[in-house]
C-alpha positions as CSV (number, residue, x, y, z in Angstrom):
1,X,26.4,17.8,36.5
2,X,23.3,15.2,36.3
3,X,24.4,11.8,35.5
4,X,24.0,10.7,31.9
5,X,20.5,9.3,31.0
6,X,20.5,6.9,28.1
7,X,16.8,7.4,27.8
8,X,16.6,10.7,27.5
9,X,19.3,10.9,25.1
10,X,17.6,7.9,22.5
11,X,14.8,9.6,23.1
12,X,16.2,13.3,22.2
13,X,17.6,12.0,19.4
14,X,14.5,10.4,18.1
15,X,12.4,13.2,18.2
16,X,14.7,15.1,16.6
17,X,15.0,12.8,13.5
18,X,11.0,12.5,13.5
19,X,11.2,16.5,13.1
20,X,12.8,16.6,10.1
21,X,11.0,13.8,8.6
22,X,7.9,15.5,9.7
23,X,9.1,19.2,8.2
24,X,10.0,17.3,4.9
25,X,7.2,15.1,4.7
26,X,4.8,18.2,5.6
27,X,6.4,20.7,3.1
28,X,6.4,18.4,0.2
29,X,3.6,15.5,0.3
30,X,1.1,17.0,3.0
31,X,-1.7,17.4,0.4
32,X,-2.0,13.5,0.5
33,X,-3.2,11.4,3.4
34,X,-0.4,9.3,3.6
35,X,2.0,11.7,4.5
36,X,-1.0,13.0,7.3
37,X,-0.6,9.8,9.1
38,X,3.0,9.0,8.4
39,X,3.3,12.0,10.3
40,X,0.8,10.9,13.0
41,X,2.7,7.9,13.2
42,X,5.9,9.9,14.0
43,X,3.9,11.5,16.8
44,X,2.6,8.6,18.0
45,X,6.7,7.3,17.8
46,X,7.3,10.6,20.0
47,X,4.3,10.1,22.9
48,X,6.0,6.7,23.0
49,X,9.9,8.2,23.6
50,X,8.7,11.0,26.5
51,X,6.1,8.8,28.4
52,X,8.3,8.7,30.8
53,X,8.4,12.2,31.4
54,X,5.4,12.8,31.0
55,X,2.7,13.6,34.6
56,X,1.3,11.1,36.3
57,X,-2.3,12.3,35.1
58,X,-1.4,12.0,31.3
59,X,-0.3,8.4,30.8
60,X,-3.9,6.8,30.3
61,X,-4.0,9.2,27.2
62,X,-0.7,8.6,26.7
63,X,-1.0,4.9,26.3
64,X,-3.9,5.8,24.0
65,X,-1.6,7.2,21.5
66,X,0.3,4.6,21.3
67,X,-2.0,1.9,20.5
68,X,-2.8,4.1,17.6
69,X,0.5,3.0,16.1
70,X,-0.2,-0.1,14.3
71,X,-3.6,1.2,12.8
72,X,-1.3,3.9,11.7
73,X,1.3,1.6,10.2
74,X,-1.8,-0.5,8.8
75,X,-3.5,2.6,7.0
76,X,0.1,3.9,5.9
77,X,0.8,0.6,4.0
78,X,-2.7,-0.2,2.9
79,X,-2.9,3.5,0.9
80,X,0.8,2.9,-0.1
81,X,0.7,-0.3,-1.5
82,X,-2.8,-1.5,-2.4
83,X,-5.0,0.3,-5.0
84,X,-7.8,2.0,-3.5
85,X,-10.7,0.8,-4.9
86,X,-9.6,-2.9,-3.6
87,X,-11.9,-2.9,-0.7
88,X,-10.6,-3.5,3.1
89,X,-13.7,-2.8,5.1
90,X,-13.1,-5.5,7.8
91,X,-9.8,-4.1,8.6
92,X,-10.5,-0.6,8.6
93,X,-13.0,-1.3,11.5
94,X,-10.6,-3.6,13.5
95,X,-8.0,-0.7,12.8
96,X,-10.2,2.0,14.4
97,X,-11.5,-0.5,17.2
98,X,-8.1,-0.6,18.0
99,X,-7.1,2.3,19.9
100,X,-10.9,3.9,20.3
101,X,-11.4,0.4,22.6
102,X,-8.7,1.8,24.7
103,X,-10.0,5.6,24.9
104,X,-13.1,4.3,25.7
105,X,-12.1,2.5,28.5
106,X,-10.5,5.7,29.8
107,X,-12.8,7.9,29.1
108,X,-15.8,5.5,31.0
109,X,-13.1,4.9,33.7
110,X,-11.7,1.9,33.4
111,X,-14.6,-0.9,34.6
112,X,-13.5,-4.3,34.9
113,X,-16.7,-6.0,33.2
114,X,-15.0,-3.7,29.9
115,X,-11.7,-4.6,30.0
116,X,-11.7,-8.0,28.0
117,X,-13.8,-5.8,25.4
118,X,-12.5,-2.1,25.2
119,X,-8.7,-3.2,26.3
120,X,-8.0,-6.7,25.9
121,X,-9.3,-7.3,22.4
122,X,-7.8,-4.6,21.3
123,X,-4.7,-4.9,22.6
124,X,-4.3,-8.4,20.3
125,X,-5.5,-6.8,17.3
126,X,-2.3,-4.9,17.4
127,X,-0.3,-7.6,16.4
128,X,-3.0,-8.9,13.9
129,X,-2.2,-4.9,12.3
130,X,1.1,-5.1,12.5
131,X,1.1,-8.3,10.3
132,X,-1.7,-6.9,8.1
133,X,0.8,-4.1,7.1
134,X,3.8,-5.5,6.9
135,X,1.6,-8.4,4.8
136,X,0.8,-5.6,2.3
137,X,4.0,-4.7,1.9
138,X,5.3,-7.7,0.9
139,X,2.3,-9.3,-1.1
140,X,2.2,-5.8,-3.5
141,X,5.4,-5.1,-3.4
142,X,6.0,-6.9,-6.9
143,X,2.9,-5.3,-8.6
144,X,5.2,-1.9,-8.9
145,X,7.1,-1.7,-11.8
146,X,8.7,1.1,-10.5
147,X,11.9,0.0,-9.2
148,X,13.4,2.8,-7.5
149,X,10.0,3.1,-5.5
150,X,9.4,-0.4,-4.5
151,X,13.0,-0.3,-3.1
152,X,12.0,3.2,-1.3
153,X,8.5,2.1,0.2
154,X,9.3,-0.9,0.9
155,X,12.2,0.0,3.1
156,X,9.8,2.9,4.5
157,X,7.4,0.5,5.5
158,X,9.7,-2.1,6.7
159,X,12.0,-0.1,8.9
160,X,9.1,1.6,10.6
161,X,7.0,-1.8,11.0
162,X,9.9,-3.5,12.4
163,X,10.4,-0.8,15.0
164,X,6.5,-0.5,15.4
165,X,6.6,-4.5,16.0
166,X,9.6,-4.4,18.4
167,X,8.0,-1.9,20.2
168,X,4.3,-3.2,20.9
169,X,5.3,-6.6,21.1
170,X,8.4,-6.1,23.5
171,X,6.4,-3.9,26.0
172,X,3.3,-6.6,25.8
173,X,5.2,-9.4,26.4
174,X,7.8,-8.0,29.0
175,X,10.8,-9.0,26.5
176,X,13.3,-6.4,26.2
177,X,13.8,-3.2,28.0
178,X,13.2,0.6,27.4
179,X,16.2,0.8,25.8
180,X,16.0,-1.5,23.2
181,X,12.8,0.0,22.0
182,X,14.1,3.3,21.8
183,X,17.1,2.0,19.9
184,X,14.4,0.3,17.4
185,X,12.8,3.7,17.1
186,X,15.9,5.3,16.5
187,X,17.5,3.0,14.4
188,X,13.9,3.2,12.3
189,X,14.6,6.7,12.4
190,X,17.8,6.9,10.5
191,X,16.7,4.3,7.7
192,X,13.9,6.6,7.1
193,X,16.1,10.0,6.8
194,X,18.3,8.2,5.0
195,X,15.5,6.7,2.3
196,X,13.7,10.1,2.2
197,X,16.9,12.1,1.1
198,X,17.8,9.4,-1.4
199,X,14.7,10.2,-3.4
200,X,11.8,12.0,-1.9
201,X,9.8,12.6,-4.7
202,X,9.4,8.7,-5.3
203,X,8.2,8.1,-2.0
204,X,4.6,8.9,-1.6
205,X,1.7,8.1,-4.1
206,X,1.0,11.9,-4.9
207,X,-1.0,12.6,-7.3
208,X,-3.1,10.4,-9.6
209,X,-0.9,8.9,-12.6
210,X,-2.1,9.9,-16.0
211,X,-4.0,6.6,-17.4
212,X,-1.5,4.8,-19.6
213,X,-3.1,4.3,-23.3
214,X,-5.7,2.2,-23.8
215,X,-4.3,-1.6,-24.1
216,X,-5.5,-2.7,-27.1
217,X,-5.8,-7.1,-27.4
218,X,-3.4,-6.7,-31.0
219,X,-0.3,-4.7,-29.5
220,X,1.5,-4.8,-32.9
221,X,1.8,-1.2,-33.2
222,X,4.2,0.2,-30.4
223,X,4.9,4.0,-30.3
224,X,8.5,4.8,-32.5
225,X,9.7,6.3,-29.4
226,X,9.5,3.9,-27.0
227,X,11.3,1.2,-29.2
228,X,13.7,3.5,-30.1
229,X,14.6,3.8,-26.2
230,X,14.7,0.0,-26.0
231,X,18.0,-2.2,-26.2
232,X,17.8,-4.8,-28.8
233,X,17.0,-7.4,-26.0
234,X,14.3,-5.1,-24.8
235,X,12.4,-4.8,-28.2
236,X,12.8,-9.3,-28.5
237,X,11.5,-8.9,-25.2
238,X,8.6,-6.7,-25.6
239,X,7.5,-8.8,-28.7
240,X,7.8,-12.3,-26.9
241,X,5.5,-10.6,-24.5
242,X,3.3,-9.3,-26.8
243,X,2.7,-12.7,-28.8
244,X,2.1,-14.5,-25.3
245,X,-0.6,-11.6,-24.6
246,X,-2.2,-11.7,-28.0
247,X,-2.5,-15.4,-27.4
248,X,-5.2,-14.3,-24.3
249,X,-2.5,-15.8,-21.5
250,X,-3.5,-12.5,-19.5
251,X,-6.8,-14.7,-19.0
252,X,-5.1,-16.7,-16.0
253,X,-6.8,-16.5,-13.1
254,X,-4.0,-15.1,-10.2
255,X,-1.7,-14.4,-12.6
256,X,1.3,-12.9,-11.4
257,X,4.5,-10.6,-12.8
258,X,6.4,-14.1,-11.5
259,X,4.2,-16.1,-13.4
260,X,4.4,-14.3,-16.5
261,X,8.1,-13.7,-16.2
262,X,8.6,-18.2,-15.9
263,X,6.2,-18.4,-18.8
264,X,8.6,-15.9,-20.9
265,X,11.6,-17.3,-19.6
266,X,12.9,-13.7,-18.5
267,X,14.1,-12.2,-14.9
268,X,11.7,-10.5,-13.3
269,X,13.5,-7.0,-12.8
270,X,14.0,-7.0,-16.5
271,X,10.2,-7.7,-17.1
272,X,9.0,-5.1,-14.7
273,X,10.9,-2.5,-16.7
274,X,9.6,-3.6,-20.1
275,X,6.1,-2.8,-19.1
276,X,6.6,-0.2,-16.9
277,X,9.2,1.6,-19.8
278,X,7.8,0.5,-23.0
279,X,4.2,0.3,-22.1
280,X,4.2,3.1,-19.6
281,X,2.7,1.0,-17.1
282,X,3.4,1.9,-13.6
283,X,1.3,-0.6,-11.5
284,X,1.5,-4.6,-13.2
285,X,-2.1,-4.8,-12.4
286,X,-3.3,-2.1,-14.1
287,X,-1.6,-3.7,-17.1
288,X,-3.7,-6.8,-16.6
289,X,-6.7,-5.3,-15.9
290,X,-6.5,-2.9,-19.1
291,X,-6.1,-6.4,-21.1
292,X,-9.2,-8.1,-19.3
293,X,-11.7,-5.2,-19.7
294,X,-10.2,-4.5,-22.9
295,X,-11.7,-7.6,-24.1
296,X,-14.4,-7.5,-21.9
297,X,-15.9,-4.4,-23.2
298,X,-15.6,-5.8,-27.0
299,X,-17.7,-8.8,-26.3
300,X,-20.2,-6.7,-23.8
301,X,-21.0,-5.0,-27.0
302,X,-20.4,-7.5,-30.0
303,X,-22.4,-10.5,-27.7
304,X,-25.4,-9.3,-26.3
305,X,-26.3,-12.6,-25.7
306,X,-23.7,-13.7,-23.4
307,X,-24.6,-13.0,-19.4
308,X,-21.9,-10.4,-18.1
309,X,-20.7,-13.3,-15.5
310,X,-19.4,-15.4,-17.7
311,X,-17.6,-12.9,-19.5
312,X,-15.8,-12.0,-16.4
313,X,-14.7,-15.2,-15.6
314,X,-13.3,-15.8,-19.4
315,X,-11.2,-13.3,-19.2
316,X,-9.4,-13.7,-16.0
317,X,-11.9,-12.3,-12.9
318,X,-13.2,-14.7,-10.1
319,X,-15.7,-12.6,-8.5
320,X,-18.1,-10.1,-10.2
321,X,-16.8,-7.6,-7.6
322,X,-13.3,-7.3,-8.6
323,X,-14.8,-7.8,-12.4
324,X,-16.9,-4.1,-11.4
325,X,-14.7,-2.2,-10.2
326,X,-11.9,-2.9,-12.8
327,X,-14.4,-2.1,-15.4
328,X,-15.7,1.0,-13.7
329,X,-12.1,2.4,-13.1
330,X,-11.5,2.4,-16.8
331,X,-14.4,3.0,-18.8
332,X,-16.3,4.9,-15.5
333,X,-19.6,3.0,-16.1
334,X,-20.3,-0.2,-14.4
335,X,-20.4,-3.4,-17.4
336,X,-24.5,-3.4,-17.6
337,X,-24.8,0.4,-18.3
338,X,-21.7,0.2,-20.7
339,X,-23.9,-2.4,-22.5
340,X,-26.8,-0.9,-22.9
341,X,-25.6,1.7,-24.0
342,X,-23.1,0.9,-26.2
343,X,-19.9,1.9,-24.8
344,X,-21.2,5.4,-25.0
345,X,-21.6,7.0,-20.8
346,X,-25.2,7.9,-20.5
347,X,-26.8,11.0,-20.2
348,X,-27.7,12.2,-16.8
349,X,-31.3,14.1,-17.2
């Protein structure tokens, strides 16, 4: 009987639990590209478990795949978390330098006047991905009013940048052994069965959520049924919040669901469900943003006078960019065109 191999049995186990999370993930979400590289992550977790069984011949590719990982973990937690229109253009490149630096190398045979460029760089921006993701966990984490799903991606993205983390940085460095990194995995492994099966259909940002109705700058007028289903603390709430609105506070430049929830003098979680159950809100953001342009489109149209920057910057907007594509997101028109012709889309031909 062979003696008992700790490795192989961590990393036995691990590929098994990336196989179901792959089947689930594939039969239910596959249609969005999240769940395509969550799963290219968990093959890149897999490369990562059998390298050592792998031939000789195959580790150079091998090593390849796994500096994939954190521009994996990056992508996974930037489509997760941030809205896409919010640009990243600087760290998409770094993310694909990443690990095509590496297979260049390879592929051109490994010269030593390329190494600092193709290997070494690279090799750093790793860790600088690694931080990025776990960076856009935490900083958007608040901005979903969903709480079920904030606890579910967050721990997603936590529990698989932890073990990402531990294992890049343990291997680099020379801290730790095999073993701890393929209890990481494992470990990471389990939290992420365990999340999935609590509530799959929360997980992944499916399909496109149906645009909540138009904010409008006097929110006297709630739907019957949605005070109804408020508690009498809800519906004093909901009004406090209102009046602070109508007032223009969502103006504040960086304003914040903490912010707002000090300035009304109620707990965040209670706040989040507010909007997100009385206003059918599912993103805080989004909430703002319907405010700003709200008022924004109003005074495109009822002060022609008035440059478009400086309307931006009254209502809340510090750059023109961010100003643009809030407005084109909800009235599909950019804030000139919208202007000129009043509020109507123009006619193509």
């Amino acid at each position: 009987m062979p003696p008992f191999d700790p490795l192989l049995f961590f990393a036995a186990f691990g590929a098994g639990l990336s196989l179901i999370l792959a089947a689930i993930i594939a039969r239910d979400f596959f249609h969005t590209l999240t769940a395509r590289l969550f799963i290219l992550l968990l093959v890149a977790a897999n490369v990562h478990l059998f390298h050592p069984w792998l031939p000789q011949a195959w580790h150079g590719y091998s090593f390849v795949v796994q500096s994939a990982s954190p521009a994996l973990f990056w992508m996974c937690c930037r489509l997760t978390f941030v809205a896409p229109d919010e640009p990243r253009r600087l760290l998409w490149g770094l993310a694909f330098y990443s690990f095509l630096g590496p297979l260049l190398y390879l592929l051109t045979g490994t010269p030593d006047g390329l190494h600092l460029l193709l290997k070494g760089i690279p090799q750093w921006l790793e860790y600088l991905l690694i931080l990025a993701g776990l960076w856009e966990v935490i900083s958007n984490w608040n901005n979903d009013l969903v709480e079920a799903r904030r606890r579910l991606r967050g721990g997603v993205m936590l529990a698989m940048g932890l073990a990402v983390g531990w294992g890049i940085f343990s291997f680099n460095m020379r801290i730790g052994d095999s073993t701890s990194r393929y209890l990481a995995l494992d470990v990471s492994m389990l939290i992420l069965a365990w999340l999935l099966m609590q509530g799959r259909s929360e997980l992944w940002r499916l399909l496109p959520q149906p645009a909540p109705a138009a904010a409008d700058n006097n929110m006297d007028h709630e739907p019957a049924f949605t005070t109804l289903a408020l508690s009498q603390q809800s519906c004093e709430e909901l009004q406090m919040l209102q009046e602070l609105m109508n007032q223009g506070f969502y103006r504040r430049e960086n304003l914040t669901l903490a912010i707002l929830a000090q300035e009304l003098g109620i707990p965040e979680y209670r706040l989040r469900a507010t909007i997100n159950k009385a206003l059918n809100y599912n993103n805080f953001n989004e909430y703002i943003n319907e405010l700003r342009i709200g008022e924004a489109a109003d005074r495109l149209l009822n002060e022609a006078e008035t440059p478009i920057t400086n309307i931006a910057l009254d209502v809340g907007y510090r750059t023109m960019s961010s100003f643009n594509r809030a407005f084109r997101k909800i009235h599909h028109s950019t804030p000139s065109d919208y202007r000129e012709h009043r509020g109507q889309p123009p006619h193509n031909g």
